[in-house]
N, C-alpha and C positions, 0 to 999 in steps of 0.2 A: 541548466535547471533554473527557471524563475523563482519567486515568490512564493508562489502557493505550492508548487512542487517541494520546494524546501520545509514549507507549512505543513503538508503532508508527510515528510519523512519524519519530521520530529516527532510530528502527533501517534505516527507508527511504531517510532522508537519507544516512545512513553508507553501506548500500550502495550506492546511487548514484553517491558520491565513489570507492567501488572500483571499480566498472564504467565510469567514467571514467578512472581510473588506466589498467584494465586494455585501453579501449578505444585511449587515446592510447598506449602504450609497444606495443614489438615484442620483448618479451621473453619468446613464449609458449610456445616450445619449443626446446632444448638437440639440433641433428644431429648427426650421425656419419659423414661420407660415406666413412673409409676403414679401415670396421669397427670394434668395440665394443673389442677386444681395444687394436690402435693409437689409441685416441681416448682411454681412460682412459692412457696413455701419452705421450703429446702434450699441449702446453698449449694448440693452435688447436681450434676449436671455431664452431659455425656455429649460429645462433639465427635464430629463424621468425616473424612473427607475424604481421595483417592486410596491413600496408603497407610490410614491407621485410625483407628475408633480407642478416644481416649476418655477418660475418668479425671472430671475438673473439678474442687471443692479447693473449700478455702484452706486445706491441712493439707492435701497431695494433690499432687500430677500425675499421672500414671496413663499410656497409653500402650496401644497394642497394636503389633505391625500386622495390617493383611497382608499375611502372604501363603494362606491357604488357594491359591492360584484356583485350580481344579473346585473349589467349591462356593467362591465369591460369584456374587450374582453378575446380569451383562453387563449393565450399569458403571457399573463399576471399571470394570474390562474397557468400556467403551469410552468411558472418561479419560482414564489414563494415556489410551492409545490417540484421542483428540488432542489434547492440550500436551503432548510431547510433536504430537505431528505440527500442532499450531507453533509449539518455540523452534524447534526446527525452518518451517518454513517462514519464520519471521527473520531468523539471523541470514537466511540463503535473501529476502526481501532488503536486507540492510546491507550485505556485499554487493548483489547489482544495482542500489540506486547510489551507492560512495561510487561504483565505478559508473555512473553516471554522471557524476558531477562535473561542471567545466574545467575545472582546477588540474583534473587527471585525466593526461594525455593518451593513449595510449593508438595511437596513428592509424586510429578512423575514423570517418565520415559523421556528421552528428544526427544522421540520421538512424545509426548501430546504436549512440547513445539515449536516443529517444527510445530506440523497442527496447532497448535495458530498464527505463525507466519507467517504460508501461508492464513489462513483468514483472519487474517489483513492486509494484500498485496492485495487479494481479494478485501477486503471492499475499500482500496483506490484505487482501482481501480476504482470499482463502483462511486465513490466519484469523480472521475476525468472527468468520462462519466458524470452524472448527471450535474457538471457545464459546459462542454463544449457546450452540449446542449442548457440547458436554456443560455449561453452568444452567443450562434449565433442566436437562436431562437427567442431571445427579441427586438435585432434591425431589423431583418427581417421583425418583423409584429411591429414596430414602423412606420417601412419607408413604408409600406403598406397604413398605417392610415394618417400621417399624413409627408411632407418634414424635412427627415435628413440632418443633415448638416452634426455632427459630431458623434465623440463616447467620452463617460467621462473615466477618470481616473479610475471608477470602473469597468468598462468593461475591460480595461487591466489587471486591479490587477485580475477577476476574468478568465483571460486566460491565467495570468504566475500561477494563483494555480490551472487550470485544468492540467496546463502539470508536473507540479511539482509533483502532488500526482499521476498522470497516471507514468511516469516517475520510482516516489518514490514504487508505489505496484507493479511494471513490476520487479523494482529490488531485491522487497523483496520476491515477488515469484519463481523466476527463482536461488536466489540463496538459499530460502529453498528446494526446489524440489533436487537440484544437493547438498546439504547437507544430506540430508536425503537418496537419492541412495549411498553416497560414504558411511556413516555410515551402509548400510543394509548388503553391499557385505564387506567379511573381507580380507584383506589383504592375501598374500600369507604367510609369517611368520605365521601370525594368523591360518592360516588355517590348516597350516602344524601343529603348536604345538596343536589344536584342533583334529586336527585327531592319534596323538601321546600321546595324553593324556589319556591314557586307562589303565585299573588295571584289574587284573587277578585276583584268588583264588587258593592259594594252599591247598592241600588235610586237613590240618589240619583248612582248613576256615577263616585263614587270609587272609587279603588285601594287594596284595601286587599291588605297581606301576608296569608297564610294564618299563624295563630300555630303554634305550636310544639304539638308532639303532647301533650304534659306539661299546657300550659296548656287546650289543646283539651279536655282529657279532664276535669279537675277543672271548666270551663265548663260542662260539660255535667251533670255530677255534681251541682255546684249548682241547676241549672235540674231534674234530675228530683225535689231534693230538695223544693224550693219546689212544684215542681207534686201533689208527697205531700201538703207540710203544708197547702196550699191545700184539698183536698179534705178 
């Protein structure tokens, strides 16, 4: 794994850590239920997120778990099931590019370690679509339902780890593909000593090396000279 592949796994890893943040907390959007005018007036204030709508003032905290399943809007539904699908397929992202790394043997060809490394670039990618989604998707249909004011701290956390892991599998794919093309085609040295790498048989069934073009040429030079001075 180069440079930027390693640049890319970390950068994936970071997002992850934000898309877990922003998956666990309910801090995704800032209501208003009794207009914009009275609420920037007011110190109470009502915040939204996948699994609970809670009641924030400066005397209590008080929140409440959705878990009216059967009567929660899709929105909702659809978030939850994104950004579990996203952590999911980011830690499956983080097992196949550790076992891509040089360091860890496991007695195959580096070319099984390259397509490990480009499906994990893959899966973060996926992983980057999945929260970008659910974190536009959720205040859309909040401010459908009911007046937004703002957006919470978890909303950001989970749009610097959509771009970080989109970001992080863009660079891990792009520079496994162009590692994998430069190791398939060989070098011209290579190719040359490949195609000069050839063995004869002489009459008696030995193997002998084919010599070297240099030597080949002067052998022969000799052998026309003798057959001059011979005549």
């Amino acid at each position: 794994m180069a440079c930027p592949q390693v640049g890319g796994f970390l950068m994936g890893c970071l997002g992850w850590l934000c898309i877990l943040v922003a998956t666990s907390t309910n801090n995704w959007v800032i209501m208003c239920k009794y207009g914009m005018n009275a609420c920037k007036k007011s110190e109470e204030s009502k915040i939204k997120g996948p699994w609970a709508e809670c009641s924030v003032s400066s005397a209590h905290y008080e929140c409440q778990p959705l878990t009216q399943i059967l009567e929660l809007p899709a929105y909702i539904h659809t978030t939850r099931a994104l950004m579990i699908t996203a952590s999911t397929l980011a830690l499956l992202a983080v097992v196949l590019l550790l076992m891509s790394l040089p360091c860890i043997s496991l007695g195959e060809p580096p070319k099984a370690k390259n397509r490990r490394a480009v499906l994990g670039g893959i899966c973060f990618l996926f992983v980057g679509l999945c929260s970008a989604v659910s974190t536009v998707w959720f205040p859309i249909g909040v401010h459908r339902e009911q007046d937004l004011r703002s957006f919470g701290y978890s909303l950001y956390v989970g749009w610097v780890g959509s771009v970080m892991t989109l970001l992080g599998g863009l660079l891990i794919v792009c520079c496994s593909f162009s590692s994998s093309s430069s190791s398939s085609s060989p070098s011209g040295a290579n190719a040359y000593n490949h195609n000069n790498d050839r063995f004869y048989y002489s009459k008696g069934g030995h193997q002998l090396q084919q010599p070297p073009p240099a030597a080949a040429a002067a052998v022969a030079a000799a052998t026309s000279h003798a057959k001059t001075a011979h005549v």
